[in-house]
C-alpha positions as CSV (number, residue, x, y, z in Angstrom):
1,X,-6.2,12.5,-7.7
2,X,-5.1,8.8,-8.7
3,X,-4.4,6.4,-11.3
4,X,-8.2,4.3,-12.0
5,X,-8.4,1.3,-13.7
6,X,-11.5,-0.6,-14.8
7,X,-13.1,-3.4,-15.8
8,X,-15.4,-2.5,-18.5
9,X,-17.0,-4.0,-22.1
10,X,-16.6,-0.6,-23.6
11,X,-13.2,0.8,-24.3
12,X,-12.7,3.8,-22.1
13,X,-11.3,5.5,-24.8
14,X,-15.2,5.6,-26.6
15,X,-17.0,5.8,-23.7
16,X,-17.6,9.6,-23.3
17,X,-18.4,9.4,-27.2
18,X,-21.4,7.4,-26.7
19,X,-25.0,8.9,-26.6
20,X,-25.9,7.0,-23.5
21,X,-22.9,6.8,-21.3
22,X,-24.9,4.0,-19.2
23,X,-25.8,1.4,-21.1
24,X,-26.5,-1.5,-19.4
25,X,-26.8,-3.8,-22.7
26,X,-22.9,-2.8,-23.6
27,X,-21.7,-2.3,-20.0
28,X,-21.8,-3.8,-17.0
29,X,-25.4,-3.3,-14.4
30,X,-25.1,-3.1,-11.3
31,X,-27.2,-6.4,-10.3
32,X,-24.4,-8.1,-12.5
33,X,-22.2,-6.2,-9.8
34,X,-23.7,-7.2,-6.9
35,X,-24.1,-10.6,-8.0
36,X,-20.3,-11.1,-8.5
37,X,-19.6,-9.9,-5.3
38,X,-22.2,-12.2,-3.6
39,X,-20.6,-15.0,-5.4
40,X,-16.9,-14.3,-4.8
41,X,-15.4,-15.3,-1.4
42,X,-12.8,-12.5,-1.5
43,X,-15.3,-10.1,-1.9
44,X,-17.2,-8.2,0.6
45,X,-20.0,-5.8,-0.3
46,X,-19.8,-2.8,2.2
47,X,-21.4,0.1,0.7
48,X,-19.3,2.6,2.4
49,X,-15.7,3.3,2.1
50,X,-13.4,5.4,5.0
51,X,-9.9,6.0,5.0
52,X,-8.1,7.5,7.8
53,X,-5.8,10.5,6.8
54,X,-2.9,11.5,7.9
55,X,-4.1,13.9,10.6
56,X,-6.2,11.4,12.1
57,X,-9.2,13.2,10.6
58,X,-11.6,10.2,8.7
59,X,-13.1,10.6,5.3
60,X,-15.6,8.2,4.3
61,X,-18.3,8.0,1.1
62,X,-20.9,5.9,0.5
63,X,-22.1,4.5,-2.6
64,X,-24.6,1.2,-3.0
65,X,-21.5,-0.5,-5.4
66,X,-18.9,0.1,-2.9
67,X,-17.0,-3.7,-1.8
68,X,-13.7,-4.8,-0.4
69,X,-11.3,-7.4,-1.5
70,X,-10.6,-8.8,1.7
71,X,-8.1,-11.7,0.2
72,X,-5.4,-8.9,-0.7
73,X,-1.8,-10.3,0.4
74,X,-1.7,-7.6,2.8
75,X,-3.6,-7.2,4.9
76,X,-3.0,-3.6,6.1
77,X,-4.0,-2.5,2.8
78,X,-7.6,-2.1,2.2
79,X,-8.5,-1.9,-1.6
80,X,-11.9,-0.7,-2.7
81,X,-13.6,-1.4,-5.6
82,X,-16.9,0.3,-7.1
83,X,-19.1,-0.1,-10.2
84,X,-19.1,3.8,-11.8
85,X,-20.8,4.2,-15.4
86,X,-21.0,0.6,-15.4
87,X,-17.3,0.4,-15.6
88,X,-15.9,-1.8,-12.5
89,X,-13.1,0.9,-11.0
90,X,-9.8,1.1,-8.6
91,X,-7.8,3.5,-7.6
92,X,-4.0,3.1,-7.6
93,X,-3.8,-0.6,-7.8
94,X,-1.2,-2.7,-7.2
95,X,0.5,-5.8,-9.2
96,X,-2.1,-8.0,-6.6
97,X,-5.0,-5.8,-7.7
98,X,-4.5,-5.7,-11.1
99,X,-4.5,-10.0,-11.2
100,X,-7.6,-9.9,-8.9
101,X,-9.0,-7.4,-11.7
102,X,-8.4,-9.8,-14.5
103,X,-10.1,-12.5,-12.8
104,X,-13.4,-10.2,-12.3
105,X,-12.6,-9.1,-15.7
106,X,-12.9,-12.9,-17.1
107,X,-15.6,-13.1,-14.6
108,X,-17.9,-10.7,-16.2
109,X,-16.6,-10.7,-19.6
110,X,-14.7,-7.5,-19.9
111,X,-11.1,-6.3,-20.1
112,X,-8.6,-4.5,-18.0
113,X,-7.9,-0.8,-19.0
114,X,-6.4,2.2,-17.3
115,X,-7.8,5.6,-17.5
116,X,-6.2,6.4,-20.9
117,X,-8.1,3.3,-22.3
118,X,-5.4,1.2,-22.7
119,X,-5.4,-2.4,-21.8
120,X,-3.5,-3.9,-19.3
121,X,-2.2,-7.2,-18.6
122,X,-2.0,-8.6,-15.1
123,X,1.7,-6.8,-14.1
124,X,0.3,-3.3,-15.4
125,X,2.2,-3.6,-18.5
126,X,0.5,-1.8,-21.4
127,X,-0.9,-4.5,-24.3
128,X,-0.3,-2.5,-27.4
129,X,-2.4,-3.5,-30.8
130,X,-0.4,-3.1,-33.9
131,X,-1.8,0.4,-34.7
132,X,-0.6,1.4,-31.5
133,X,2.7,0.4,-31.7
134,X,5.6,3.0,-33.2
135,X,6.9,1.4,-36.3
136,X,10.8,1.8,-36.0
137,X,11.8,4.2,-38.9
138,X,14.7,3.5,-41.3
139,X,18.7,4.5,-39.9
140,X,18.6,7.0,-43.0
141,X,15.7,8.8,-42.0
142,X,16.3,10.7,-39.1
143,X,13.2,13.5,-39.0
């Protein structure tokens, strides 16, 4: 389990709705993928991800879209990223993730939203549109 967080074109929140899931003309491909990576200096483009857990045992997966930021602040913490239904995805980012995120985001002309489909802004603060916000209701109306 984990908290993900993409980049994407296509709000989360209609994604599942859509006939074709993967559409390369609304979301991002992956050659648009791979050619960000190629072109950002933070980025490297591994393939593979494996993590070491706790009891020493290794867990790895491999998937073609799979790249590291290698430019996070620290530098025991290795932070993959992957292209997944076109959507650019992280799990459990932190505040340094989330600004590299917006940067790929401007990058490849998408937005920042969690899971949920909210967007987020660079500290991991929901931005709320005006239908989403709760209108305060009068002090004489309490139900």
């Amino acid at each position: 389990m984990g908290y993900d967080v993409h980049v994407t074109r296509i709000p989360v929140s209609e994604f599942f709705e859509l006939e074709d899931n993967y559409d390369e003309t609304k979301n991002i491909s992956f050659e648009e993928w791979i050619d960000y990576i190629n072109q950002d200096a933070e980025m490297r483009h591994d393939g593979f991800a494996i993590a070491t857990l706790s009891d020493g045992t290794e867990f790895g997966c491999s998937d073609p879209s799979i790249a590291v930021w290698v430019d996070h602040p620290d530098k025991n913490i290795t932070q993959w990223i992957w292209l997944s239904n076109g959507m650019v995805t992280v799990k459990n980012p932190d505040e340094y993730m989330l600004k590299k995120l917006h940067l790929i985001a401007k990058n490849l002309n998408g937005v920042v939203q969690d899971q949920d489909g909210y967007n987020l802004d660079e500290k991991g603060n929901f931005i709320l549109s005006e239908e989403d916000k709760i209108r305060p209701k009068p002090w004489w109306k309490f139900w």
